[in-house]
C-alpha positions, 0 to 999 in steps of 0.5 A, spaced: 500 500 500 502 506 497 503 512 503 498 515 499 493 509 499 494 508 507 493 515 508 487 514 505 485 509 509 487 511 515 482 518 513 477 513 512 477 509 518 477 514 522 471 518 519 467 512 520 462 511 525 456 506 526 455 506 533 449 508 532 446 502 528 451 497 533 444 496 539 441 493 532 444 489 531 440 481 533 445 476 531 450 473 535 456 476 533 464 474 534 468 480 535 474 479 533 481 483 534 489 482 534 491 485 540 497 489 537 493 491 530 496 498 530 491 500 524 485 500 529 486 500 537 484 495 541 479 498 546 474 498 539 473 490 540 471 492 547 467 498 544 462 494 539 461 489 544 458 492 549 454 495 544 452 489 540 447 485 545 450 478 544 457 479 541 463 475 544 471 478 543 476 473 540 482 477 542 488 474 539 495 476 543 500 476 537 496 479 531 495 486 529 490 487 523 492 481 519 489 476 523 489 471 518 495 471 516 498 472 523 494 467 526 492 462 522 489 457 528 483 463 528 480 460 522 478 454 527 476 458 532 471 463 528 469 456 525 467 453 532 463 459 534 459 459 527 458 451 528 455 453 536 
């Protein structure tokens, strides 16, 4: 991602807000997050669940905002909580 793309993003995300559609959310939701994402802070996990009436954290200690990549044994665990 170019300078230019990432500053973007950042722009982006940070204009971003769906706190308000969040309480209408009614499906059970997995919350997950890479501890050391440097792209979006942590507490937003903690955030969108207290938010989300059912929502579970799945914070992943080592990971940063490429969780999939930095934690491929994730994959299990979200297909576990989509099977529950």
């Amino acid at each position: 991602m170019s300078p230019e793309q990432g500053a973007l993003q950042l722009a982006m995300s940070t204009a971003h807000d769906a706190g308000e559609a969040l309480p209408r959310i009614r499906t059970r939701t997995l919350v997950v997050h890479g501890v050391d994402d440097g792209v979006t802070d942590v507490r937003n996990a903690s955030i969108l669940r207290d938010h989300i009436g059912d929502a579970d954290p799945l914070l992943l200690a080592g990971a940063r905002h490429a969780y999939p990549f930095e934690r491929p044994d994730a994959n299990a665990m979200i297909a576990a909580f989509l099977a529950g």
